[in-house]
VEXDREN-2710 file (C-alpha; in Angstrom, 1 decimal):
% VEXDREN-2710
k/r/px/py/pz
1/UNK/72.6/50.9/141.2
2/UNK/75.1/53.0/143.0
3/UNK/77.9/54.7/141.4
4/UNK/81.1/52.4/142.7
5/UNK/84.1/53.7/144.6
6/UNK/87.1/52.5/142.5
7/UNK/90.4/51.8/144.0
8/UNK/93.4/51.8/141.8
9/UNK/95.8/49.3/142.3
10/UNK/99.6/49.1/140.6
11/UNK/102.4/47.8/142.8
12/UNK/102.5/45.5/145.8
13/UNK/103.0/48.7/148.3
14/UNK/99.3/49.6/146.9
15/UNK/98.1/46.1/147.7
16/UNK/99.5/46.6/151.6
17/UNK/97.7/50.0/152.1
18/UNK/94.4/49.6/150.0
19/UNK/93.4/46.2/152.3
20/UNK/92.3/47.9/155.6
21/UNK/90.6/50.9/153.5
22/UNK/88.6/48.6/151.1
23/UNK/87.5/46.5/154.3
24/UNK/86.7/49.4/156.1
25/UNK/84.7/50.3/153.4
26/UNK/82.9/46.9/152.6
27/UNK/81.7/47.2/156.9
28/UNK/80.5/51.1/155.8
29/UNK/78.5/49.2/152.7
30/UNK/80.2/50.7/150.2
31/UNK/79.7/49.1/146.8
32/UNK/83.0/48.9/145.1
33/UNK/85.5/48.1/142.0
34/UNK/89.5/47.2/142.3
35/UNK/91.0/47.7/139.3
36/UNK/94.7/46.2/139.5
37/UNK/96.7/47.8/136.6
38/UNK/99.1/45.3/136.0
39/UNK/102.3/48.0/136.9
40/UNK/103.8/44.7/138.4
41/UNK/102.7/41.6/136.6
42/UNK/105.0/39.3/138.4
43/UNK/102.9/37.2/140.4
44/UNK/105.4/37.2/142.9
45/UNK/104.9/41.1/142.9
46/UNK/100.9/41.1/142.7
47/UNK/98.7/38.4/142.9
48/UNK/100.2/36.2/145.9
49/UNK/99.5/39.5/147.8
50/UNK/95.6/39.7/147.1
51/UNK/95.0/35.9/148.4
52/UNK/97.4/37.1/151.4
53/UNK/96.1/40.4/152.2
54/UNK/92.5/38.9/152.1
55/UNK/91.4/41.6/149.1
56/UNK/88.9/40.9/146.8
57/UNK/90.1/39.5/143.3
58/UNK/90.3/42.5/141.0
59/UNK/87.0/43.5/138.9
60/UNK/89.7/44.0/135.8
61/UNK/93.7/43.6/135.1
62/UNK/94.4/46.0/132.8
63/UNK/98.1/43.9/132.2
64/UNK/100.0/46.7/131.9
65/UNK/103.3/45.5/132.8
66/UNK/106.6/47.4/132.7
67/UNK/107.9/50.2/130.5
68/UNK/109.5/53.4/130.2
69/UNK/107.6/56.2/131.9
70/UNK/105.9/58.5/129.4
71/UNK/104.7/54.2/127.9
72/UNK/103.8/52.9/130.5
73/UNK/101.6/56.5/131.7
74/UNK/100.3/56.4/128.6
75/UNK/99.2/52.9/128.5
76/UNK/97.6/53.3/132.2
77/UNK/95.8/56.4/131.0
78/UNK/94.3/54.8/128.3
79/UNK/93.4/51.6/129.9
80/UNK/91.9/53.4/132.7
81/UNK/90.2/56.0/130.7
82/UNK/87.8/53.2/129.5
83/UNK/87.1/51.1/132.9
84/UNK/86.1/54.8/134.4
85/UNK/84.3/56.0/131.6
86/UNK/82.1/52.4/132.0
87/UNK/81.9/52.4/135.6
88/UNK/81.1/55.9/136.1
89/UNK/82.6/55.9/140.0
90/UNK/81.9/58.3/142.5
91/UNK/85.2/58.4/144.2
92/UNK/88.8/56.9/142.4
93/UNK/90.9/55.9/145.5
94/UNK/94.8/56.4/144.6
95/UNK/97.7/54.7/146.7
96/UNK/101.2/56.0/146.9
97/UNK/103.0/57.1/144.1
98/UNK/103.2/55.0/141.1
99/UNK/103.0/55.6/137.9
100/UNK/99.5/54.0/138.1
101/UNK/98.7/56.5/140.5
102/UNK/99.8/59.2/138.8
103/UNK/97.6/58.0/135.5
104/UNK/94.7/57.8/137.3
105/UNK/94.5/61.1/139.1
106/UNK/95.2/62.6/135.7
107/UNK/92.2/60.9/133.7
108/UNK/89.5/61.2/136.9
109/UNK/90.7/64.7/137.2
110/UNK/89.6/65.3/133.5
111/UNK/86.5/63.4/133.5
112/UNK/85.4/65.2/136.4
113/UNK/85.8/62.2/138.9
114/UNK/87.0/63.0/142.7
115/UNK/89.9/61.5/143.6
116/UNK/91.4/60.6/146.9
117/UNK/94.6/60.3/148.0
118/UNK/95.9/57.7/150.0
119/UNK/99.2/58.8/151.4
120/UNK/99.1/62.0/150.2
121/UNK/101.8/64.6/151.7
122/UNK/104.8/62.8/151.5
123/UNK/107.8/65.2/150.0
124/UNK/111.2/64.3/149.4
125/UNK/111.8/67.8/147.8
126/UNK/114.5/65.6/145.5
127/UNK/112.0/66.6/141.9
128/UNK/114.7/63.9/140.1
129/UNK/112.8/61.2/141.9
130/UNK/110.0/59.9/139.4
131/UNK/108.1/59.2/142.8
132/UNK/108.1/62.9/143.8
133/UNK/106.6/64.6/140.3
134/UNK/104.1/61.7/141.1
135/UNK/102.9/62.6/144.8
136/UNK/103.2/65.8/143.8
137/UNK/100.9/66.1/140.8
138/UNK/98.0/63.7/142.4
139/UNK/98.1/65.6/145.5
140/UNK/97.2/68.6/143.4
141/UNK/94.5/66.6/141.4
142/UNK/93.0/65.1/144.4
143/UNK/89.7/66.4/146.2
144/UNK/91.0/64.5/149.5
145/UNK/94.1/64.1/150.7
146/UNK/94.4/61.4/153.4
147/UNK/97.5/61.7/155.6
148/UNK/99.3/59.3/157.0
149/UNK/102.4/61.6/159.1
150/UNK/101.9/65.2/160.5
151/UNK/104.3/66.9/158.7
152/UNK/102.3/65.9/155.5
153/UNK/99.7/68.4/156.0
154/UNK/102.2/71.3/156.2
155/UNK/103.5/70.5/153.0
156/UNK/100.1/70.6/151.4
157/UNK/99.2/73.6/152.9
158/UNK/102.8/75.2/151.5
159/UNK/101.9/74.1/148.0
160/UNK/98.7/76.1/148.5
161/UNK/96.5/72.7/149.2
162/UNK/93.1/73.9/151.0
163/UNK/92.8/72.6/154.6
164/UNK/89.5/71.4/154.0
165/UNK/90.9/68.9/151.4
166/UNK/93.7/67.6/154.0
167/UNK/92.6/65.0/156.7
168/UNK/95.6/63.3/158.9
169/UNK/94.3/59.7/159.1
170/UNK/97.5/57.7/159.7
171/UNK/99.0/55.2/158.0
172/UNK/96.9/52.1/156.3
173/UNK/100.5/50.3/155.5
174/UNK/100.7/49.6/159.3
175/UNK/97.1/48.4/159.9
176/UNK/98.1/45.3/157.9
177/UNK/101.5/45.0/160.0
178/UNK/99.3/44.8/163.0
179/UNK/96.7/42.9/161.3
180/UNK/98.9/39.9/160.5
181/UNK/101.7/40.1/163.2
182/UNK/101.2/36.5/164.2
183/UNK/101.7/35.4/160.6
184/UNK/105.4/36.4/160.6
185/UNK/106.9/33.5/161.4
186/UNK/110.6/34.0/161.2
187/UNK/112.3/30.4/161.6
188/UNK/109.9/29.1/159.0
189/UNK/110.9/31.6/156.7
190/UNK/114.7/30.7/157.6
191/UNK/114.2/27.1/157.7
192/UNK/112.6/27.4/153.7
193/UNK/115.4/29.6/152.6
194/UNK/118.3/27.9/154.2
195/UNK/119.0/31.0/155.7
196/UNK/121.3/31.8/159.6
197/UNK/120.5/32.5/162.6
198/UNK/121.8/36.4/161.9
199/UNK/121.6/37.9/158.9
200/UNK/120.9/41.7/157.4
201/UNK/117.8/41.5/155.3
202/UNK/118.6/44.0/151.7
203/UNK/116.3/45.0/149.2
204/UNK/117.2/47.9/146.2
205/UNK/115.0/48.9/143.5
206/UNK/115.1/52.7/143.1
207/UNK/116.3/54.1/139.8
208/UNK/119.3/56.1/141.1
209/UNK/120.5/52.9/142.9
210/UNK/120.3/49.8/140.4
211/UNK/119.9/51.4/136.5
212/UNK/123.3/52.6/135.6
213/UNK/126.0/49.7/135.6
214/UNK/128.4/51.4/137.5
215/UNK/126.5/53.0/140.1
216/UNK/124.9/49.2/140.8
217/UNK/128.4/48.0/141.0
218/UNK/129.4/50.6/143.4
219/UNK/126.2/49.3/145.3
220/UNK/127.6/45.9/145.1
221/UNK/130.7/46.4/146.3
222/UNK/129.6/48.0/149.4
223/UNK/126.7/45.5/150.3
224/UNK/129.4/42.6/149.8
225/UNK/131.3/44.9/152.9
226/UNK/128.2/44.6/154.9
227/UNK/128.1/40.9/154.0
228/UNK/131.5/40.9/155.5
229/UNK/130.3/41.9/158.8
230/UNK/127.2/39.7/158.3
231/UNK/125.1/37.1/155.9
232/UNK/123.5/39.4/153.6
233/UNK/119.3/37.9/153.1
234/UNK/118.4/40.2/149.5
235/UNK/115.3/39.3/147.5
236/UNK/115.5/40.4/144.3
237/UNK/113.8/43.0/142.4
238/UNK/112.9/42.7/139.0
239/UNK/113.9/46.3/138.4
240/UNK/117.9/46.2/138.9
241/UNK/118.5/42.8/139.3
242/UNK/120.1/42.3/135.5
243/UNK/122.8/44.9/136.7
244/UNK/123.1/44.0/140.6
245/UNK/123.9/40.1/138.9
246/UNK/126.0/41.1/136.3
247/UNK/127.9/42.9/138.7
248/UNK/128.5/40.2/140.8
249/UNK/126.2/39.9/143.6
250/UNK/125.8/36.7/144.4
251/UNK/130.1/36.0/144.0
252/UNK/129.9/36.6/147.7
253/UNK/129.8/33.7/150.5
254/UNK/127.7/35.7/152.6
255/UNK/125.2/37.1/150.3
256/UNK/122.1/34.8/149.9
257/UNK/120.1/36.0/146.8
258/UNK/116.2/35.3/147.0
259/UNK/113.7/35.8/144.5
260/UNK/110.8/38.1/145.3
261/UNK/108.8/37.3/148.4
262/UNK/104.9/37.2/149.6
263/UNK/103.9/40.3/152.0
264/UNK/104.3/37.2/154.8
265/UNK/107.5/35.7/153.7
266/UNK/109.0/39.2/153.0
267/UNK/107.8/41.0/156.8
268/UNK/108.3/37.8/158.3
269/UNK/112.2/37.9/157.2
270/UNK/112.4/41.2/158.2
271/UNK/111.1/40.8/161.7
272/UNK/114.1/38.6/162.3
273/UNK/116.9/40.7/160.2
274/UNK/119.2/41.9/162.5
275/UNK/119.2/44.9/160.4
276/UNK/118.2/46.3/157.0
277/UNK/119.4/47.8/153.9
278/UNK/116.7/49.4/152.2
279/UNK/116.0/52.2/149.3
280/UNK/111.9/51.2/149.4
281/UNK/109.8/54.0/151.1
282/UNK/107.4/51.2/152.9
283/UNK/110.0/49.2/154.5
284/UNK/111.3/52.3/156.2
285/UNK/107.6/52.7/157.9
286/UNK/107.7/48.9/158.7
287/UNK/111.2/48.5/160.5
288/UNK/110.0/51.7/162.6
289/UNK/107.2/49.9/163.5
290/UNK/109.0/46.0/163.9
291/UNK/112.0/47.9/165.8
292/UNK/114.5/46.6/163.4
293/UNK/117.4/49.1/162.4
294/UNK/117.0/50.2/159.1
295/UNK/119.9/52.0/156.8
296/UNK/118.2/53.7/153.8
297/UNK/120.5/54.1/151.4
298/UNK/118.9/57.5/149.6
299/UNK/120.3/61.0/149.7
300/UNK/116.5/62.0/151.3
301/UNK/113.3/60.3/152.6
302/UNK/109.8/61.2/152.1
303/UNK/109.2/59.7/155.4
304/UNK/111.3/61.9/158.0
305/UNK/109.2/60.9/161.1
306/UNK/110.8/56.9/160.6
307/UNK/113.9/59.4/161.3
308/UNK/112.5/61.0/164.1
309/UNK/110.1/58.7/165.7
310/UNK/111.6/55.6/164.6
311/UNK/114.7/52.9/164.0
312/UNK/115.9/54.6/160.3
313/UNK/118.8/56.1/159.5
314/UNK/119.6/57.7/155.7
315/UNK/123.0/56.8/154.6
316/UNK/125.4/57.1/151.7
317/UNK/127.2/53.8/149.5
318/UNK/130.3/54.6/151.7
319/UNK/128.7/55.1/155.1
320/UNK/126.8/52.0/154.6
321/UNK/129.1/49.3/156.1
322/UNK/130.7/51.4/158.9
323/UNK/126.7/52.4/159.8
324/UNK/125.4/48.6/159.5
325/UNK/128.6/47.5/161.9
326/UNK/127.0/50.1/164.4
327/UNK/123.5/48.7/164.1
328/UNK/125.1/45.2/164.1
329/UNK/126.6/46.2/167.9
330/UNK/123.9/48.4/169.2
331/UNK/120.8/45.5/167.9
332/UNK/117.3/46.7/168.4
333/UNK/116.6/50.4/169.7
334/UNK/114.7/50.1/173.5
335/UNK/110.8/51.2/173.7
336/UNK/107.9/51.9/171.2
337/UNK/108.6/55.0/169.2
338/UNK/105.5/54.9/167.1
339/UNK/104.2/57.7/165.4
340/UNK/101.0/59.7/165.6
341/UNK/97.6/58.1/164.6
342/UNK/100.0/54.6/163.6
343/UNK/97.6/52.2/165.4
344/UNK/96.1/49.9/163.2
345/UNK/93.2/52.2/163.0
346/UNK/94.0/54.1/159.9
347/UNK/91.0/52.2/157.2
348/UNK/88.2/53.0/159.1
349/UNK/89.3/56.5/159.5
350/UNK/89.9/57.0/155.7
351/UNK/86.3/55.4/155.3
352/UNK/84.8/57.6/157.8
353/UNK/86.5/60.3/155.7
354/UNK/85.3/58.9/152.8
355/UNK/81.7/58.2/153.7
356/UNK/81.3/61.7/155.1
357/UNK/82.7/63.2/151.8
358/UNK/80.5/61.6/149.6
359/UNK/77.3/62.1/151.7
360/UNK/78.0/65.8/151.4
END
C-alpha cells in the first residue's frame, strides 16, 4: 500500500483552502488521509463545511476542542503524534496558521515526515499575534512552502528559506470562491435572516479585539456608530462573543446578531454587504476578490496585496465609523483588481508541486 498524504485540518479557513488541493490530488491518484483535529468542534464551525465544500468525511476527529495555547498545542501534538506514527504518511499537508498547524509541523518535523505548507509566507511582522509565531515556525519546519501572494516568497528568502523549498502557487481559498459563485445566493440568505436590503456584514474574533472586557466594549461602541450609519449583519464567533454580549451588542436597533454561518450562508451574505468589518485574514482575500469594501480593523495585515491589489483598508476602533461612512458613499471599487496566480487554479498547481516533490 502506498504511504498516504495526510492533510491536517483545524479551523473552518483550513476547510476552504484544503478542498481544491485534496481534489486536485484525488484526479493526480493520490491515496490520502484528512485528519480534522477538532480545533473548532462547533458544527457550525466544522462539519456543515465538509458536506458543503464537497471534502471527504475525515479518516479521524481527534476532538480537540478549545483551550489555552500551550493545552490545546499540547493536546494536538499528542493526538497527532499517534495518527502519524500509524499512518506512516509521505507528505503532512498544513493549512494557515492554527494552532493545529503549528502542532503538526512540530511532530512530522520530529519524526522525520515532510511537511508542506499551504499558505506559507504570509508576515504580519506583529510577533504578539499567536498567528505570526505560528506561520513563522511551520514555514521553517516545512520541506515546501506553497505561496499564495508574491511578496510571500521574499519573506522566506529573508528568513534564510531556500528558494528551492518556495513555489508561488496562488491562493486555494479563492478556487472555492470561484468554485461555488452561483451558490451565493444573497436574498435567500436575507430572506432566512430577516435581514435589509443594505446592511454592513461584521465579523471579530482576534484575541486583541474581543478577550479583554474593555477593549470589546470599546469595539462595541464603535460598531454600534457604524450601525448608526447602517444595519449592522454580525455572526458571532464563539471566541469573544461572551464579552461582545456582555458588553452590549445586540442593545442596538441596527445591529442584527447571527449565530455562526455555513461557508455558503456566510460568502453569500457577504457578496451582498454593502461593506465589511472584519479582523479574519480570509475574509480580507474574499472581499478583494467579491469587490466588496472591506475595513480591517488590525494594526497590520499578513495579506498587504488585498491593500494593494484589492478593496481593503486597515483601520483603527476610532477610524472605523468615519471610514465605513466613506465606503458607505463611494459603494463598490470599479474593475477586477485580482491578484497574481488568483484564478481558481491554485489546487492543481499545489498538486503538481506536490506530485513532482514526491516523485523525486
Amino acid at each position: 500500500m502506498l504511504a498516504p498524504i495526510v492533510h491536517v485540518l483545524g479551523a473552518r479557513p483550513n476547510f476552504v483552502k484544503a478542498a481544491p488541493v485534496i481534489a486536485a490530488l484525488r484526479a493526480a491518484g493520490a491515496e490520502q488521509a484528512v485528519v480534522h483535529t477538532g480545533q473548532h468542534y462547533d458544527a457550525r464551525m466544522s462539519e456543515i463545511f465538509f458536506a458543503e465544500l464537497g471534502l471527504p468525511e475525515p479518516d479521524v476527529n481527534l476532538g480537540v476542542g478549545s483551550g489555552g495555547h500551550a493545552e490545546q498545542t499540547a493536546a494536538l501534538m499528542i493526538g497527532l503524534e499517534g495518527e502519524f506514527t500509524s499512518r506512516s504518511p509521505a507528505l503532512v499537508i498544513v493549512y494557515g496558521d492554527v494552532n493545529s498547524t503549528l502542532a503538526a509541523a512540530l511532530v512530522a518535523a520530529k519524526l522525520h515526515i515532510p511537511v508542506a505548507h499551504v499558505e506559507a509566507g504570509l508576515r504580519s511582522f506583529d510577533m504578539t499575534m499567536p498567528e505570526e509565531v505560528n506561520r513563522r515556525v511551520t514555514d521553517q519546519l516545512s520541506a515546501l512552502c506553497l505561496v499564495t501572494s508574491p511578496e510571500g516568497i521574499g519573506h522566506l528568502a529573508a528568513e534564510g528559506v531556500p528558494v528551492s523549498r518556495a513555489h508561488l502557487v496562488g491562493n486555494p481559498m479563492i478556487d472555492t470562491l470561484l468554485a461555488n459563485l452561483d451558490s451565493f445566493d444573497t436574498a435567500r440568505v436575507r430572506a432566512g435572516h430577516g435581514l435589509p436590503e443594505r446592511y454592513v456584514l461584521a465579523t471579530v474574533h482576534r484575541p486583541a479585539n474581543v478577550d479583554a472586557p474593555q477593549t470589546a466594549a470599546t469595539l462595541v461602541r464603535h460598531l454600534h456608530g457604524v450601525a448608526d450609519l447602517a444595519d449592522l449583519v454580525i455572526p458571532v464567533h464563539p471566541r469573544g462573543r461572551a464579552n461582545l454580549l456582555a458588553a452590549g451588542l445586540d442593545d442596538h436597533p441596527g445591529v442584527h446578531v447571527l449565530e455562526p454561518l455555513g461557508y455558503t450562508d456566510f460568502l453569500a451574505a457577504v457578496r451582498g454587504a454593502a461593506a465589511v468589518v472584519t479582523d479574519s485574514g480570509g475574509l480580507q482575500e474574499e472581499t478583494t476578490i467579491l469587490g466588496v469594501p472591506c475595513l480591517t480593523v488590525r494594526p497590520n495585515t499578513e495579506r498587504p496585496i488585498t491593500i494593494t491589489h484589492g478593496t481593503n483598508r486597515l483601520v483603527t476602533f476610532e477610524e472605523l465609523v468615519p471610514s465605513a461612512r466613506k465606503a458607505l458613499e463611494a459603494g463598490v471599487p470599479a474593475g477586477d483588481r485580482r491578484p497574481p496566480l488568483w484564478d481558481g487554479h491554485a489546487g492543481p498547481r499545489i498538486a503538481e508541486v506536490i506530485m513532482e516533490y514526491l516523485g523525486e
